[in-house]
ROLUM-939904 format. One record per residue: residue in three letters; chain; y, z, x of N, C-alpha, C in turn. Coordinates in Angstrom, 3 decimals, padded with zeros to 6 digits. Last residue first. Layout:
! ROLUM-939904
(pt 'Ala'; 'A'; (Y; Z; X); (Y; Z; X); (Y; Z; X));
...
END
This chain:
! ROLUM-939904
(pt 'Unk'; 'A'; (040.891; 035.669; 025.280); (040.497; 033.854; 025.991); (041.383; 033.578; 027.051));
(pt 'Unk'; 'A'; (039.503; 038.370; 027.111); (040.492; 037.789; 026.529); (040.459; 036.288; 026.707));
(pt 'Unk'; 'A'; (036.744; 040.236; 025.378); (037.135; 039.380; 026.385); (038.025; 038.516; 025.944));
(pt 'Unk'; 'A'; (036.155; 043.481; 024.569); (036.509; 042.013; 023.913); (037.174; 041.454; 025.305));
(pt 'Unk'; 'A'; (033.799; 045.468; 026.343); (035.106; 045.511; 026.070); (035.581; 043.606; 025.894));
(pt 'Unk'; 'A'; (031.898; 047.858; 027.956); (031.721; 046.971; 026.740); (033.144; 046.591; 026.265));
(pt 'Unk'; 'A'; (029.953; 049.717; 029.838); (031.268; 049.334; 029.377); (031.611; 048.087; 028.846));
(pt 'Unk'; 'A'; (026.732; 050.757; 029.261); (027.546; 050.030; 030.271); (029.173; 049.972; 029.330));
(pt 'Unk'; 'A'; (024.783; 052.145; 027.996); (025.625; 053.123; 029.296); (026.287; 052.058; 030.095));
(pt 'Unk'; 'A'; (024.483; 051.735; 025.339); (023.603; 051.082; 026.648); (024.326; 051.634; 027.868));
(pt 'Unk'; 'A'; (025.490; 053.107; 023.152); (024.482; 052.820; 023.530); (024.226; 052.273; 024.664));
(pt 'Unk'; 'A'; (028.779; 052.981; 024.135); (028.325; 053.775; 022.972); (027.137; 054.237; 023.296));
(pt 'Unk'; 'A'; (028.824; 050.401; 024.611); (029.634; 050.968; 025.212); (028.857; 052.280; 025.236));
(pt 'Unk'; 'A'; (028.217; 048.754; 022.499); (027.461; 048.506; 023.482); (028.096; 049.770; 024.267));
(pt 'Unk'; 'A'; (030.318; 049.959; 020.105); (028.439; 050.125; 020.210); (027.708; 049.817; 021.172));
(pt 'Unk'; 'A'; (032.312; 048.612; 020.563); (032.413; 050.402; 020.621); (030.650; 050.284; 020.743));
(pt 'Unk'; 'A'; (032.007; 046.038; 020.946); (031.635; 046.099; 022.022); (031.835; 048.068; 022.041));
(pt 'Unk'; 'A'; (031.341; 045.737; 017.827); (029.938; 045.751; 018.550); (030.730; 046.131; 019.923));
(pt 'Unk'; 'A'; (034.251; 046.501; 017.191); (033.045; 047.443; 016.772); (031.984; 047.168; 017.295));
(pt 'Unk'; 'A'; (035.281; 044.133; 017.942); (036.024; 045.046; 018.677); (034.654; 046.589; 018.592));
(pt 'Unk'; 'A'; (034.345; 041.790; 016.639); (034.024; 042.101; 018.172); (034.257; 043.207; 018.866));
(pt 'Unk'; 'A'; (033.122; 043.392; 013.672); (034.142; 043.054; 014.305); (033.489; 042.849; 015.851));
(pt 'Unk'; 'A'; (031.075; 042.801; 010.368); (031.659; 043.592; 011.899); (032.896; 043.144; 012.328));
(pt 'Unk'; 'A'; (030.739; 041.784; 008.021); (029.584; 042.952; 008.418); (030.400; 043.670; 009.571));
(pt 'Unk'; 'A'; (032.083; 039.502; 008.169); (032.385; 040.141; 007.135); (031.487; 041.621; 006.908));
(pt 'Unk'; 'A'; (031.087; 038.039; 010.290); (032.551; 038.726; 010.615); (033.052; 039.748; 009.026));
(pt 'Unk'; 'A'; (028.269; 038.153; 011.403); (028.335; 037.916; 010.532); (029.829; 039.194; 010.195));
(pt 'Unk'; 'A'; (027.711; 036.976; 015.198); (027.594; 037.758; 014.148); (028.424; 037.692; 012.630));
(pt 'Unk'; 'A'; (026.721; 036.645; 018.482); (027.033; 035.556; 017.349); (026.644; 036.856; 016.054));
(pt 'Unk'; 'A'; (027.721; 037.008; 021.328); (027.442; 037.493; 020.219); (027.789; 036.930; 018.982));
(pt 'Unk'; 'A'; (027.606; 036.780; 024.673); (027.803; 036.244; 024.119); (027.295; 036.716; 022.855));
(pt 'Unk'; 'A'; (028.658; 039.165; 027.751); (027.751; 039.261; 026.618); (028.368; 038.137; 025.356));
(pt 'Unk'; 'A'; (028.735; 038.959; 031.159); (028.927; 038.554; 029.888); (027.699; 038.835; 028.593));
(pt 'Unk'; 'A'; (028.010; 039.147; 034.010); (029.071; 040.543; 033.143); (029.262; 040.158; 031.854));
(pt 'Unk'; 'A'; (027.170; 037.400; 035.257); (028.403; 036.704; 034.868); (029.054; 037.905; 034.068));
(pt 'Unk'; 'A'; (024.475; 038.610; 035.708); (025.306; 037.909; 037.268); (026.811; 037.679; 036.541));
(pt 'Unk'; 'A'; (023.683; 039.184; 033.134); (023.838; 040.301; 034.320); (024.971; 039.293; 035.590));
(pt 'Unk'; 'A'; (024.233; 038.171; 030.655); (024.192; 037.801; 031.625); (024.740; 038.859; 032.415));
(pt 'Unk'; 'A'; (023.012; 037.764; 027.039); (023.861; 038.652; 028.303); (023.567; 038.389; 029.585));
(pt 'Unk'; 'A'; (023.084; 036.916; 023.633); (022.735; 036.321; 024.871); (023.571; 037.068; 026.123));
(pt 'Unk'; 'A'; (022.600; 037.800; 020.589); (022.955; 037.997; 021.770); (022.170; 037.478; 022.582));
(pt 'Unk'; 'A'; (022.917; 037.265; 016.589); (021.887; 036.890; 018.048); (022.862; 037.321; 018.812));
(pt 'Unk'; 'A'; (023.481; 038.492; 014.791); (022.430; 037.827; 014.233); (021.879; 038.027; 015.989));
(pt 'Unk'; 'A'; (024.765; 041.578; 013.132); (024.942; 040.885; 014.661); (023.970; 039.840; 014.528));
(pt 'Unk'; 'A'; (024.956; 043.584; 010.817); (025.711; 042.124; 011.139); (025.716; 040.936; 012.143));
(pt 'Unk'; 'A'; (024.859; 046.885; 012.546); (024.864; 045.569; 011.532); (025.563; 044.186; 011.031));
(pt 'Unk'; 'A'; (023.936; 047.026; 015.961); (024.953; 046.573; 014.529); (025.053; 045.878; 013.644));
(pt 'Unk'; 'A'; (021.765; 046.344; 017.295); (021.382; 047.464; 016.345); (022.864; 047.395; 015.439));
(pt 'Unk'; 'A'; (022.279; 044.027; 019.496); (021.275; 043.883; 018.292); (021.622; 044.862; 017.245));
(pt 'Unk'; 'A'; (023.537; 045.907; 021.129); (024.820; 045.005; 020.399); (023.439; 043.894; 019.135));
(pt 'Unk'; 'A'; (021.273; 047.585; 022.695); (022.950; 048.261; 021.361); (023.367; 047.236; 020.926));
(pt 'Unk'; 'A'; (020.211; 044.898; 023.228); (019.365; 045.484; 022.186); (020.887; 046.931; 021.461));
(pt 'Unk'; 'A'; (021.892; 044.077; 024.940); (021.044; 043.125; 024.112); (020.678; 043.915; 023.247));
(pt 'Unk'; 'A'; (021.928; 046.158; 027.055); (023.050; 045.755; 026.314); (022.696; 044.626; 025.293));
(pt 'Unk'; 'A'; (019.196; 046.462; 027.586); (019.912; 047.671; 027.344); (020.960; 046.993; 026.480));
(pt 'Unk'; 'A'; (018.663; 043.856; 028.844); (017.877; 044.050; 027.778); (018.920; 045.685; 027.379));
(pt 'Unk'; 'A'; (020.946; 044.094; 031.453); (021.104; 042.648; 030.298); (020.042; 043.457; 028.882));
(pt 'Unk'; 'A'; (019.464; 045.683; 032.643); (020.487; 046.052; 032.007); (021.035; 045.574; 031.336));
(pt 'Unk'; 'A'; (016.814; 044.199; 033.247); (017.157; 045.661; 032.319); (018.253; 045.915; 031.954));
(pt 'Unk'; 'A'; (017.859; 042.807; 035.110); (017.613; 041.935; 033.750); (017.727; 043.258; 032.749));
(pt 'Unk'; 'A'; (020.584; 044.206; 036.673); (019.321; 043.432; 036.361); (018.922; 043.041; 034.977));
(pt 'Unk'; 'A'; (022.960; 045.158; 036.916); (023.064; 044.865; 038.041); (021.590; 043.951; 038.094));
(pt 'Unk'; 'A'; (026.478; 046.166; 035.185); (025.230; 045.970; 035.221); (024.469; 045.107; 036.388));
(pt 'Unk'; 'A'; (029.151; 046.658; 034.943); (028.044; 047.414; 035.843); (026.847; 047.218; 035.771));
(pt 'Unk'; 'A'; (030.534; 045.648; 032.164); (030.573; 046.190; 033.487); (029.577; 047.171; 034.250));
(pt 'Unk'; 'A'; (031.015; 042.814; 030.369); (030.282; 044.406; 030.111); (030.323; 044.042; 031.780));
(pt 'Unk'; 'A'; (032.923; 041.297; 027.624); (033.160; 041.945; 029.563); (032.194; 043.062; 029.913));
(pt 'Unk'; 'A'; (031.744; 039.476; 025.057); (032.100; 040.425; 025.704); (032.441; 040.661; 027.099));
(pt 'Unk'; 'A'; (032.942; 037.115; 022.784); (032.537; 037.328; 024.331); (032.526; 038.510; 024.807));
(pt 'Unk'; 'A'; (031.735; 036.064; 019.730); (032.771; 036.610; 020.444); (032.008; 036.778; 022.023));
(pt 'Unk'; 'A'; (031.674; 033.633; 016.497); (030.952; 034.132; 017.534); (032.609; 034.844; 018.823));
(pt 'Unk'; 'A'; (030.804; 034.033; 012.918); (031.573; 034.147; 014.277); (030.810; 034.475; 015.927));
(pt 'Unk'; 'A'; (030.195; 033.236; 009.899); (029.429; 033.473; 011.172); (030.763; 032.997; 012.080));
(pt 'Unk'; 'A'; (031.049; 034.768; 006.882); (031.400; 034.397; 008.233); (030.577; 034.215; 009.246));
(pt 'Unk'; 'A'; (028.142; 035.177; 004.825); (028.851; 035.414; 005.054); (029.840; 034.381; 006.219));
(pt 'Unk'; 'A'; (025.243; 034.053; 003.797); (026.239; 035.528; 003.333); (027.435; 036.123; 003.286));
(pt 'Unk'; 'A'; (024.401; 031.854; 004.262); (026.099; 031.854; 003.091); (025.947; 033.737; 002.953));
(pt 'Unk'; 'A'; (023.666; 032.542; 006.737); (024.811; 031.453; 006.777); (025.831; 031.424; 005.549));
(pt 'Unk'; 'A'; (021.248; 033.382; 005.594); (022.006; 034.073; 006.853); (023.424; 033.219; 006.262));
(pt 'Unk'; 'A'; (019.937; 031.164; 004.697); (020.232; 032.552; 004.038); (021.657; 033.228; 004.881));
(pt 'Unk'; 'A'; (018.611; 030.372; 006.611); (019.523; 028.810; 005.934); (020.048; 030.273; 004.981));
(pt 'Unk'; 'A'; (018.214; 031.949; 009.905); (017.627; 031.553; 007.629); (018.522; 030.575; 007.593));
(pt 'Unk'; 'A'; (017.406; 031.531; 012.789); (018.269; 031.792; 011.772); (017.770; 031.707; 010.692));
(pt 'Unk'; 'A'; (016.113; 031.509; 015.587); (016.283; 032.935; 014.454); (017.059; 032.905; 014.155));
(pt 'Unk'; 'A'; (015.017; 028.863; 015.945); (016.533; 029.412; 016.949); (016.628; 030.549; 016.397));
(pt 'Unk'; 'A'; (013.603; 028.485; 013.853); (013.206; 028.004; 015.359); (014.166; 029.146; 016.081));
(pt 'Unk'; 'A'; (015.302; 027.225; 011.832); (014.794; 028.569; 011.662); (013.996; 028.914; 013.243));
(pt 'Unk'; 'A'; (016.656; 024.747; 012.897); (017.576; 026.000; 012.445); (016.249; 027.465; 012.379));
(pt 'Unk'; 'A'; (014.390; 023.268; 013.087); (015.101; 023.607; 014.182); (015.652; 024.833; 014.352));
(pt 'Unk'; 'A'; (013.096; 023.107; 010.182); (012.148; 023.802; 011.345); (012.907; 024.279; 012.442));
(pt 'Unk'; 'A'; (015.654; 021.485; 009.182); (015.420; 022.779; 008.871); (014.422; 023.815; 009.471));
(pt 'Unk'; 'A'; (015.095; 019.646; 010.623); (016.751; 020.732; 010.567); (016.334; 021.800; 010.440));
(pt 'Unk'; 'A'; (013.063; 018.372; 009.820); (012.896; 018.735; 010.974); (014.565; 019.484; 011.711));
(pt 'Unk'; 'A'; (013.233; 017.879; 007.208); (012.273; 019.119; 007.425); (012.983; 019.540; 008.884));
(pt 'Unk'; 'A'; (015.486; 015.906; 006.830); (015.938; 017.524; 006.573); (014.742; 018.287; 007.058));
(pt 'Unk'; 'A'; (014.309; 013.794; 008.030); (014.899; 014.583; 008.932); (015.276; 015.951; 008.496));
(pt 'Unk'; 'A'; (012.057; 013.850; 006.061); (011.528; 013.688; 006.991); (012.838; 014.680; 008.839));
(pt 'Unk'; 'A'; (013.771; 012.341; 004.598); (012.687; 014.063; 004.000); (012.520; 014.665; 005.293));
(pt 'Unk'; 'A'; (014.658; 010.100; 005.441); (015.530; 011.167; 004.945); (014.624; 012.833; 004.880));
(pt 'Unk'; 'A'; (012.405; 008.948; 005.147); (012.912; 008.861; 006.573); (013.660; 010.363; 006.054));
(pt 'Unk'; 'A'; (011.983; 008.525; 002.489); (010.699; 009.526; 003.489); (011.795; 009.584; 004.552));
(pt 'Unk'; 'A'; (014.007; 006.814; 002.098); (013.774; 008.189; 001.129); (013.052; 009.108; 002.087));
(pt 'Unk'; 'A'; (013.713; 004.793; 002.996); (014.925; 005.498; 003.512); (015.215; 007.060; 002.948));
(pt 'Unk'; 'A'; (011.049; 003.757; 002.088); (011.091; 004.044; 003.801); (012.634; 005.191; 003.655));
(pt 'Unk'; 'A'; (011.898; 003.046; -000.425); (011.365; 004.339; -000.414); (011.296; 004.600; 000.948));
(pt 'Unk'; 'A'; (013.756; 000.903; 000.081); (014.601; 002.133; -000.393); (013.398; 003.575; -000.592));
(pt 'Unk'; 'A'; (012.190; -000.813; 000.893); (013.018; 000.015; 001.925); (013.457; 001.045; 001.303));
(pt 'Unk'; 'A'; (008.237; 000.118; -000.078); (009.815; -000.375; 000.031); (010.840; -000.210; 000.829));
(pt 'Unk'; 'A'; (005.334; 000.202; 001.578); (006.283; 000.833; 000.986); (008.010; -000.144; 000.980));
(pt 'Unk'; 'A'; (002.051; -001.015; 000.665); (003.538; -001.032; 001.591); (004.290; -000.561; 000.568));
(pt 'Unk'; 'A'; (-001.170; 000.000; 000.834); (000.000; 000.000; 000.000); (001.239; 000.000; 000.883));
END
């Protein structure tokens, strides 16, 4: 059985929303997440850290606020990247919580 073009452009189409939608949830997001609220993202300055442990210390206080979806921290660059839901938090309240919890110094980075 051959298919038409206008049904080829139908499957093609199905075909890319699955594979958005496998991507997006892949990366730990919902398609949920997104209309709850604001998604923002902020930079932190965290100070003194010197290994991967201390990257997982400050990963996991700036995980435990509510609102925070994902963190990414870099021991060599002092950075903490934080993608979170701006109607749950602030940059200014996750870096009181890394500060707070992970015994490093935690403070909004100026652009």
């Amino acid at each position: 059985m051959r298919m038409g073009i206008g049904e080829e452009d139908t499957l093609m189409r199905y075909w890319i929303i699955v594979a958005v939608i496998l991507a997006f949830t892949m990366t730990g997001h919902s398609i949920a997440q997104t209309k709850e609220g604001q998604q923002a993202v902020c930079k932190l300055k965290v100070t003194g850290m010197t290994c991967g442990g201390c990257e997982g210390a400050v990963k996991l206080a700036a995980k435990r606020v509510d609102g925070v979806r994902s963190v990414t921290v870099s021991y060599k660059m002092g950075t903490a990247d934080v993608t979170y839901d701006a109607a749950k938090t602030s940059p200014e309240a996750i870096a009181k919580a890394v500060t707070a919890n992970s015994g490093f110094k935690a403070e909004v980075a100026k652009k």
